[in-house]
N, C-alpha and C positions, 0 to 999 in steps of 0.2 A: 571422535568420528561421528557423521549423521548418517543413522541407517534411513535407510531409502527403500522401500518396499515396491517390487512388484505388481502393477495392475492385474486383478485375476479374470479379466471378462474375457481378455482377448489373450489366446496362447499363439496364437501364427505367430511366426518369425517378422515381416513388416512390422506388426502393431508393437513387438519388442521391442525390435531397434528404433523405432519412433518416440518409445515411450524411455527407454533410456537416453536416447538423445535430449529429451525435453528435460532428463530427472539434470543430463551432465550442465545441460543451462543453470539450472537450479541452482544446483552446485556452488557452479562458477559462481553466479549471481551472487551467494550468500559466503562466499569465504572473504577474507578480510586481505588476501594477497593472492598473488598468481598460483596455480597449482602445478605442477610435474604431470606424467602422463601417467606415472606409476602413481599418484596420489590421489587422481583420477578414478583410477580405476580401484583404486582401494574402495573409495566411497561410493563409485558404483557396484561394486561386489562383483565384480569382472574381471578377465583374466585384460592384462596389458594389450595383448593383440587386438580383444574386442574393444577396448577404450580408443584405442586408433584409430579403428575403422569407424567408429563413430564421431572421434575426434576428425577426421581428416574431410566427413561429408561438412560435418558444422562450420570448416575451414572453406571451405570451396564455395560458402554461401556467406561466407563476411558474418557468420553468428559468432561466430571464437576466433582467437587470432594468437598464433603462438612467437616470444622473443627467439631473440638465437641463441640463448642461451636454455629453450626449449621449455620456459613455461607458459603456460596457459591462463586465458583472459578472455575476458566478453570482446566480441570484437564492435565496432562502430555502426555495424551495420544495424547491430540490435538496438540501437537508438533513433534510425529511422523507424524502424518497423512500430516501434514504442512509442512514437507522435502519433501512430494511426488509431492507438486504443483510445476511445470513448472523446475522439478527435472532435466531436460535437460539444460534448461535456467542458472540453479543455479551453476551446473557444468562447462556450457562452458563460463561464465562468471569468474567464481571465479579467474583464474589468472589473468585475467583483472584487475579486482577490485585490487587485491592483487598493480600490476604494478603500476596501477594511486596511488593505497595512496602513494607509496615510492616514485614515481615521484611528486606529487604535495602535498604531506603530508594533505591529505585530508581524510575525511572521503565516500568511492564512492557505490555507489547503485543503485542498478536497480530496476523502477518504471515502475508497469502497469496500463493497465485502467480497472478501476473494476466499471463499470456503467458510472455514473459521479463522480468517485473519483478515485483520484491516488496514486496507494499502492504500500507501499515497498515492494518486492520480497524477494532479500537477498541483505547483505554491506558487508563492510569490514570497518575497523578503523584501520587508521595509527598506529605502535607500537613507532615509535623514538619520539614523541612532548610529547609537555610540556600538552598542552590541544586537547582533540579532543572533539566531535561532534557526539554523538549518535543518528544513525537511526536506527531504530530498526525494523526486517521484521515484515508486519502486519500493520506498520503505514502507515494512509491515509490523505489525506484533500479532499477540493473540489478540483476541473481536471481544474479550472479558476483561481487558485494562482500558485505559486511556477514554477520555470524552468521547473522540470518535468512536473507536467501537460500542460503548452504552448508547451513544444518540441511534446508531445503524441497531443496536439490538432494541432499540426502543418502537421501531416500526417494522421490527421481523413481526410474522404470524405466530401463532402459538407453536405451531407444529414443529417452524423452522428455529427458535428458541427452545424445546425443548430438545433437538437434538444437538446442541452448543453442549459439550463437558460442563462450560463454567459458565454457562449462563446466569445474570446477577437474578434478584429475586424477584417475582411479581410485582411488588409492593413497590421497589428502587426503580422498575422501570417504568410504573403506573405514574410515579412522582414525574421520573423525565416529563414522560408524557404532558401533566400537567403544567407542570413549571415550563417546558417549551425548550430546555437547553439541557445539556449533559456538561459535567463537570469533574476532573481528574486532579489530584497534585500530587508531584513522587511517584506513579502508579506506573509508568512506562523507563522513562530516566531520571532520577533523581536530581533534584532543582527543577526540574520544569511543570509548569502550570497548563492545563488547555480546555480550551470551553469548545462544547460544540452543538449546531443544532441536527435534526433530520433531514437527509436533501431524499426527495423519495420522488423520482423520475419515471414513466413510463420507458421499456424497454432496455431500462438500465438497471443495475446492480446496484440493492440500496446503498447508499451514500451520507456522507456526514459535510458540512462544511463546517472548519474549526480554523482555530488560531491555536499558537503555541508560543510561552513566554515564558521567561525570568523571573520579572517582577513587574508592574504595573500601578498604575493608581485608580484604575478603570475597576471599579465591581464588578463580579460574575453576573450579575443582572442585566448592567447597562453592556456588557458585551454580550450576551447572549438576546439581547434585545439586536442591538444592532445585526449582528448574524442573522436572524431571525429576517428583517427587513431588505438583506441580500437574496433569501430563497426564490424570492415571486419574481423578482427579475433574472435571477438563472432562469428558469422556469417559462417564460413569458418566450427568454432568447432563443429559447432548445424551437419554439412553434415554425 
């Protein structure tokens, strides 16, 4: 079970039920199958009645949708709402993405920092391979594994870096810095490779562009070069 804590700013009743509504998205979002109402509210730490009543407004607004057989699921709606985040981002990216998978037959996607974790935005997947590499927007880990998170903590400030638990060391991010790419293998799912650069936007949440692979013939150089040569034109498109 995922314990779920409490926000302590706000005691009023509103800011509760808002703020358990958003934990039960969560939730939903991160379980691997449909949940029950009772299973719900287990992991909200709420009695069954209050998981209803909070399940039944999430209902009424297409965020949850329940079978008839009475379990619980993201509803459809939450995937329009989900094209609206960083909808600029998503657009001046997308021929990018597109480019790199044809050039390095990769699977390529932009990663932001959402706390201390780093989430996928939007990809793309190669069309011509025999195997690709699903990243799916929405997916996160911890901001202390994987390429993307080292490129994004490579252009945090010091401040926002030392409050990270696992923030990597000075010296390993000085390197990024230098070298211009971050680099992971095994670190997030085991078999998989991913290189990535800094994408650092105004008015947005730093960011990573990366690829994720298998196996490859392409060095971590000359992909991290190429990435590298996709930034200035996200960048250019956002104007």
């Amino acid at each position: 079970m995922v314990t779920h804590s409490e926000p302590q700013r706000d005691t009023s009743s509103h800011a509760q039920t808002l703020s358990r509504g958003i934990v039960a998205i969560e939730i939903l979002a991160a379980s691997p199958h449909p949940l029950s109402i009772d299973e719900l509210a287990a992991e909200l730490g709420v009695h069954r009645s209050v998981a209803y009543r909070i399940l039944r407004t999430l209902e009424d607004h297409g965020i949850v949708q329940r079978s008839e057989s009475g379990l619980l699921a993201l509803g459809p709606r939450l995937a329009t709402l989900a094209r609206g985040v960083y909808r600029d981002l998503q657009t001046a990216a997308l021929p990018e993405l597109t480019a790199i998978t044809q050039d390095l037959g990769m699977t390529a996607f932009i990663a932001v920092l959402d706390r201390a974790e780093c989430i996928t935005l939007t990809s793309v997947e190669p069309q011509q391979t025999h195997a690709t590499v699903a990243q799916r927007p929405g997916t996160k880990h911890s901001l202390a594994v994987g390429a993307p998170g080292l490129a994004i903590q490579s252009i945090l400030g010091a401040d926002a870096t030392a409050r990270l638990t696992d923030a990597r060391s000075p010296a390993e991010l000085q390197e990024i810095r230098t070298r211009g790419y971050a680099t992971s293998h095994n670190e997030v799912i085991a078999g998989l490779h991913s290189v990535a650069v800094p994408l650092s936007i105004p008015a947005h949440s730093p960011g990573a562009l990366a690829v994720v692979y298998v196996a490859t013939t392409h060095d971590d150089q000359e992909i991290g070069t190429r990435l590298a040569a996709s930034v200035p034109r996200i960048i250019n498109a956002l104007r």
